[in-house]
N, CA, C and O atoms as CSV, one atom per row, in Angstrom:
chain,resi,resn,atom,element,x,y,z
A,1,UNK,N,N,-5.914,-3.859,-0.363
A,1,UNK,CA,C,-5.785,-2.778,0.579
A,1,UNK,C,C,-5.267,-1.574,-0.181
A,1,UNK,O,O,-4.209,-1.494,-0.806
A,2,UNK,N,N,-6.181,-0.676,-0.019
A,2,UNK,CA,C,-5.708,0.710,-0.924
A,2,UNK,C,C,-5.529,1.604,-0.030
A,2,UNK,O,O,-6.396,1.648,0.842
A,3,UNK,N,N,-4.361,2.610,0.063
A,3,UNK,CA,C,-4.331,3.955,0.794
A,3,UNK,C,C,-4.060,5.165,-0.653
A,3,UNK,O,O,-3.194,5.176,-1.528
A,4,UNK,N,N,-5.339,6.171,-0.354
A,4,UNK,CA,C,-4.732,6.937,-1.477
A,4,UNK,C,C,-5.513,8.905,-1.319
A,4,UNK,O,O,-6.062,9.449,-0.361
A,5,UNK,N,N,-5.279,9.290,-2.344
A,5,UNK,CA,C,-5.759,11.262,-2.312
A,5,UNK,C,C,-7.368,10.831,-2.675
A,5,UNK,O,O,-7.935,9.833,-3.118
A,6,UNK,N,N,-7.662,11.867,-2.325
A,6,UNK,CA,C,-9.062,11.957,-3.374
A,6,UNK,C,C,-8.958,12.708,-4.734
A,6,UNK,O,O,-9.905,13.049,-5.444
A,7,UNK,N,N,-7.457,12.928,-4.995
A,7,UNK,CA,C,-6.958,13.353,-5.968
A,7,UNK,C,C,-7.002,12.254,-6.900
A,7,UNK,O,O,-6.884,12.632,-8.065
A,8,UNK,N,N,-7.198,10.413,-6.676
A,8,UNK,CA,C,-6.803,9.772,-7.211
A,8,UNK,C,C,-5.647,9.185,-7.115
A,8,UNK,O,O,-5.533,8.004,-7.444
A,9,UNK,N,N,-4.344,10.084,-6.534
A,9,UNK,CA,C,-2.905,9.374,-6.487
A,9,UNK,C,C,-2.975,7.859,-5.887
A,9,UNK,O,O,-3.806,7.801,-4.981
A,10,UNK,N,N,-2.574,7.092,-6.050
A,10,UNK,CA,C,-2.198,5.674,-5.142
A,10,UNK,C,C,-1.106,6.176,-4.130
A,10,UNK,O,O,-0.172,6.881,-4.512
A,11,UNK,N,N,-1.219,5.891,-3.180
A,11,UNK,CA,C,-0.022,5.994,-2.054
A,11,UNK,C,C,0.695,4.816,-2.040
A,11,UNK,O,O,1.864,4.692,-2.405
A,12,UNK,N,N,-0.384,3.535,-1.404
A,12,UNK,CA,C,-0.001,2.509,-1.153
A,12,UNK,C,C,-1.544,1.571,-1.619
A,12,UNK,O,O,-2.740,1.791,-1.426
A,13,UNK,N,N,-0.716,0.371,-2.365
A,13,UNK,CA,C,-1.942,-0.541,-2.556
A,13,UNK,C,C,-1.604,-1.823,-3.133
A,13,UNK,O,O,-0.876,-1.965,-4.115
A,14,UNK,N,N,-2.315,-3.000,-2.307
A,14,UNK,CA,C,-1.668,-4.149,-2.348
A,14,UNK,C,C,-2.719,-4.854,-3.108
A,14,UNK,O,O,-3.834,-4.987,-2.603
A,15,UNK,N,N,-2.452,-5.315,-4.280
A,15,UNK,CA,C,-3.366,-6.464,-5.387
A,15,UNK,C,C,-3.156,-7.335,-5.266
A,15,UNK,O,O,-2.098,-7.706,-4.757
A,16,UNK,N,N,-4.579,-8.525,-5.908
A,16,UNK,CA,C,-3.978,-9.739,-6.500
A,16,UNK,C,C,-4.932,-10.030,-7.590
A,16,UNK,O,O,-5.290,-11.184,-7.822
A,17,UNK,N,N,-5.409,-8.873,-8.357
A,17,UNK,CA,C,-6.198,-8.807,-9.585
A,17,UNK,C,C,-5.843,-9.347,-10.784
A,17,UNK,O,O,-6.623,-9.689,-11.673
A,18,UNK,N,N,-4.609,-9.420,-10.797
A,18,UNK,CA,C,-3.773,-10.351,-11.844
A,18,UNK,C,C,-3.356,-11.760,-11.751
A,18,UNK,O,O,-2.837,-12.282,-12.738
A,19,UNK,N,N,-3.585,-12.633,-10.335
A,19,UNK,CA,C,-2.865,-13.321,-9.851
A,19,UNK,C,C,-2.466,-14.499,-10.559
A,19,UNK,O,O,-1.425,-15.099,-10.295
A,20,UNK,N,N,-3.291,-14.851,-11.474
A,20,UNK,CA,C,-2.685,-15.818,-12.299
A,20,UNK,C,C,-1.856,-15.739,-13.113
A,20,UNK,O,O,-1.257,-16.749,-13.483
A,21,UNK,N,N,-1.556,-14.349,-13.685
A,21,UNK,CA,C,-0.603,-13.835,-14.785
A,21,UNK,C,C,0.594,-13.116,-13.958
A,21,UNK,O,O,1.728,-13.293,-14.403
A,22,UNK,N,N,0.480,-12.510,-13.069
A,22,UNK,CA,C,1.394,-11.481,-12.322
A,22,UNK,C,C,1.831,-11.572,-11.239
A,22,UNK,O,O,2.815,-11.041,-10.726
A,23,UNK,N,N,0.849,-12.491,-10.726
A,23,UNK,CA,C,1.038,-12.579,-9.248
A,23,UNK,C,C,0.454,-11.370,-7.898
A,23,UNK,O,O,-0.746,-11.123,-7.775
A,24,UNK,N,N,1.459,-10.767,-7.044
A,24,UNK,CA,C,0.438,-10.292,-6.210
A,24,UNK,C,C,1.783,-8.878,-6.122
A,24,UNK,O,O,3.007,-8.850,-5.990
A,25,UNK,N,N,0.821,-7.995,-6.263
A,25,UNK,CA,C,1.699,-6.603,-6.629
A,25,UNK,C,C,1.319,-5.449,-5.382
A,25,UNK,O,O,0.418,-5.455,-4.542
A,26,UNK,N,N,2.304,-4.576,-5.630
A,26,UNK,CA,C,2.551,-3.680,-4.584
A,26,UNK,C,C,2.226,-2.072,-5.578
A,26,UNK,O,O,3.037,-2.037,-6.504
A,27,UNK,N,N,1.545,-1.167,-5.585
A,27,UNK,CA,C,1.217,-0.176,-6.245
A,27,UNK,C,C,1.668,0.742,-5.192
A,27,UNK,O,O,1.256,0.631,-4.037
A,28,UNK,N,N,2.684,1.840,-5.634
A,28,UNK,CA,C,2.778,3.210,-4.956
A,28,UNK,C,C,2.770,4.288,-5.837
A,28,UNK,O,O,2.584,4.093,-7.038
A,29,UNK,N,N,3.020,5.827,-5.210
A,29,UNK,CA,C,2.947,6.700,-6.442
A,29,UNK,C,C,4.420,6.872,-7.374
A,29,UNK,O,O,4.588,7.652,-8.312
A,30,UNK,N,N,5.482,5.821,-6.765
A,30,UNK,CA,C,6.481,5.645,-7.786
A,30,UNK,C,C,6.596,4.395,-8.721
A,30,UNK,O,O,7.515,4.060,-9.469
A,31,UNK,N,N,5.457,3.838,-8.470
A,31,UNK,CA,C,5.201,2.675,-9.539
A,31,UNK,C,C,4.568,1.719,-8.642
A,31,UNK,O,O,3.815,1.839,-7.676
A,32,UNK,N,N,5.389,0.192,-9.582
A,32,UNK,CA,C,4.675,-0.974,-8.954
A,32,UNK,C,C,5.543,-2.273,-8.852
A,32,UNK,O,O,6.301,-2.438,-9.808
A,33,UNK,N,N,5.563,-2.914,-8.193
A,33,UNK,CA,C,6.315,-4.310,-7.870
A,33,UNK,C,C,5.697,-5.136,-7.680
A,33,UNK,O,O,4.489,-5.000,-7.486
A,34,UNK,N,N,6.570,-6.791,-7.665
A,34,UNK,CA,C,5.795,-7.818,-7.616
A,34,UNK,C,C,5.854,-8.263,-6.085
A,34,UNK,O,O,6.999,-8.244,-5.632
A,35,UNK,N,N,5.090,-8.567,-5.402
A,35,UNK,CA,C,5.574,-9.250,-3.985
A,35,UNK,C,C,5.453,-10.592,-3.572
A,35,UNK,O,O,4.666,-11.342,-4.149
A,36,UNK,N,N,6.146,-10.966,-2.639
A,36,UNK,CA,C,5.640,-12.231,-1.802
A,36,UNK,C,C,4.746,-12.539,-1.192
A,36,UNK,O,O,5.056,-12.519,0.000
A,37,UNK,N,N,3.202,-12.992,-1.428
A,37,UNK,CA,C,2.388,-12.901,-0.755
A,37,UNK,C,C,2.883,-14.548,0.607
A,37,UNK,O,O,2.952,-15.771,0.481
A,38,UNK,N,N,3.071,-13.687,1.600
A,38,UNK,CA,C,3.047,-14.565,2.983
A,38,UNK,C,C,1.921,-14.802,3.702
A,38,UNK,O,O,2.009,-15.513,4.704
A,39,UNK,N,N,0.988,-14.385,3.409
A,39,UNK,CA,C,0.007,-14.464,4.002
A,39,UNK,C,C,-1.051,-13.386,4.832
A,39,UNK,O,O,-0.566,-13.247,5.955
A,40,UNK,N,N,-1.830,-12.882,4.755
A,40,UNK,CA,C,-2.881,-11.792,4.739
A,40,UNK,C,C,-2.358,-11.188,6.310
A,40,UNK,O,O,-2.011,-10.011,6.207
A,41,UNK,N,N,-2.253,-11.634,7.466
A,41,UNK,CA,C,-1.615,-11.162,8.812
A,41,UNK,C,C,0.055,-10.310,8.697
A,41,UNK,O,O,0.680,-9.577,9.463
A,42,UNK,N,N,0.305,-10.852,7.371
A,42,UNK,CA,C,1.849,-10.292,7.418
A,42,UNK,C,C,1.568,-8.728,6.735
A,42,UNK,O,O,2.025,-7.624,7.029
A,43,UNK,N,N,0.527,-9.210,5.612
A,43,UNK,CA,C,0.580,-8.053,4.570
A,43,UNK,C,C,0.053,-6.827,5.191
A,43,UNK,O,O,0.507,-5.682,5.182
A,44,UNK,N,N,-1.433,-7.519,5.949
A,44,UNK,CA,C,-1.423,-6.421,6.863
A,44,UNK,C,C,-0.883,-5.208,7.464
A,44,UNK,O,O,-1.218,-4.034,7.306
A,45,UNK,N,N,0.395,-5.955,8.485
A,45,UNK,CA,C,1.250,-5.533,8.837
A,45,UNK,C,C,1.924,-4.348,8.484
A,45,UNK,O,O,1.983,-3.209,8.948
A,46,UNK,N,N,2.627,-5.205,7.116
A,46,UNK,CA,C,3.243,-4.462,6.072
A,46,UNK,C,C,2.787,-2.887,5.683
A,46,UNK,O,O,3.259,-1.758,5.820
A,47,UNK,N,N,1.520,-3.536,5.085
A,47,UNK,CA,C,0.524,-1.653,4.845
A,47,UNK,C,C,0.684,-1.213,5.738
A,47,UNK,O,O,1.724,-0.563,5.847
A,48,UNK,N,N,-0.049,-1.282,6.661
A,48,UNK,CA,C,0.337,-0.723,8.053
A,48,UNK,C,C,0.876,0.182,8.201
A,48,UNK,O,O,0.441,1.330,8.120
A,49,UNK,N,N,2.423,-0.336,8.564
A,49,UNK,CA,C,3.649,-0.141,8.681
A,49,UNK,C,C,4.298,1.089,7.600
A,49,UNK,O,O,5.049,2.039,7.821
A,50,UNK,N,N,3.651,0.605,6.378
A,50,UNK,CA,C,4.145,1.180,5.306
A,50,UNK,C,C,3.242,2.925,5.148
A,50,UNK,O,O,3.779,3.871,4.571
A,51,UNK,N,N,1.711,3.013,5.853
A,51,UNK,CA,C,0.905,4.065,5.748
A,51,UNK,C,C,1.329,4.764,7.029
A,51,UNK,O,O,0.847,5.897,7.030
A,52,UNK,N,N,2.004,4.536,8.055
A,52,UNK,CA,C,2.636,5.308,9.318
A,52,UNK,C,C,4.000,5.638,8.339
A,52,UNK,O,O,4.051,6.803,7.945
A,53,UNK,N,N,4.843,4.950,8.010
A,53,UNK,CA,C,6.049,5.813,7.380
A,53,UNK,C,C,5.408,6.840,6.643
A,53,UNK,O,O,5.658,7.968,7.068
A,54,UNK,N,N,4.528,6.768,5.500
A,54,UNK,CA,C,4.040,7.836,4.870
A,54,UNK,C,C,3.747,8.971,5.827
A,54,UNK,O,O,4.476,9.954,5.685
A,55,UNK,N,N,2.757,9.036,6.843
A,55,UNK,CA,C,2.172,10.013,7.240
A,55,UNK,C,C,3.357,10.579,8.429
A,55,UNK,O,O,3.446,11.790,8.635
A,56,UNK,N,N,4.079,9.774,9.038
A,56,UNK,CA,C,5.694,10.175,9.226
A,56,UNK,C,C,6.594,11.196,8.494
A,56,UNK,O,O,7.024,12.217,9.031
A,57,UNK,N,N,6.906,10.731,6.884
A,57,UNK,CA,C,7.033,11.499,6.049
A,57,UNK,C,C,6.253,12.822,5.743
A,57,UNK,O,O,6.831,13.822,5.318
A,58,UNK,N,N,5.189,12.781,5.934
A,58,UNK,CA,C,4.480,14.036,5.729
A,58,UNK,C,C,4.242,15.129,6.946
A,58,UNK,O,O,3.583,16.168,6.924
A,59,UNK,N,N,4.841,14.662,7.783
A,59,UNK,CA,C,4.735,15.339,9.086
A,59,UNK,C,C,3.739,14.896,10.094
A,59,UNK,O,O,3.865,15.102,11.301
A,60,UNK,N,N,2.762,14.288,9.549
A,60,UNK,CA,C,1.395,13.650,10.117
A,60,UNK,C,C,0.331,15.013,10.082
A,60,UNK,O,O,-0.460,15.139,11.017
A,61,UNK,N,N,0.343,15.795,9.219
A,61,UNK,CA,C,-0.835,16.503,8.750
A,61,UNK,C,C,-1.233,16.856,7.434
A,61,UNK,O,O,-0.797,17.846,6.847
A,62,UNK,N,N,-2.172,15.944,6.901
A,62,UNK,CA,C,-3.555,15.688,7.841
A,62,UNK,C,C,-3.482,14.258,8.656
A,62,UNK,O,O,-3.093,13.192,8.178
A,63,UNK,N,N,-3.938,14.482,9.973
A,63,UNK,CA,C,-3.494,13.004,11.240
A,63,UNK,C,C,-4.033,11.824,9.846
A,63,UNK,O,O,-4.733,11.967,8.843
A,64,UNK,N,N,-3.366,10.811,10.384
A,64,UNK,CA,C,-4.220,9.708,9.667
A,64,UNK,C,C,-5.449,9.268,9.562
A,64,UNK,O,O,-6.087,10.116,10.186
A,65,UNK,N,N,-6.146,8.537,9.198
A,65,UNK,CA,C,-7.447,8.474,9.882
A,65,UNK,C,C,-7.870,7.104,10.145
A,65,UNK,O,O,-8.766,6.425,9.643
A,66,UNK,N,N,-7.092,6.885,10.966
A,66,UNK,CA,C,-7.087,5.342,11.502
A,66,UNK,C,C,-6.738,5.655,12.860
A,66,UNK,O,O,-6.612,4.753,13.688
């Protein structure tokens, strides 16, 4: 799940391209972490959750587009 500019920036983006070496990672535009994958309904969530705080943060313009 990727949220990002057409600038290229990553906002938010959840991998598991590494998963045998790294496990399952969390990409934002202040870096990257490793996470707990619980299961695809949670992570969901999570983005979600995590792309409304962003557009929260930004005032909500431009609206989201979801």
């Amino acid at each position: 799940m990727h949220l990002g500019t057409l600038q290229d920036l990553t906002l938010i983006r959840y991998d598991n391209a590494h998963e045998d070496t790294k496990g399952h990672e969390l990409h934002t535009a202040a870096g990257e972490a490793d996470v707990e994958f619980s299961g695809m309904e949670e992570l969901i969530v999570e983005f979600w959750a995590s792309a409304d705080e962003y557009w929260d943060t930004i005032g909500g313009n431009p609206p989201p587009p979801y």
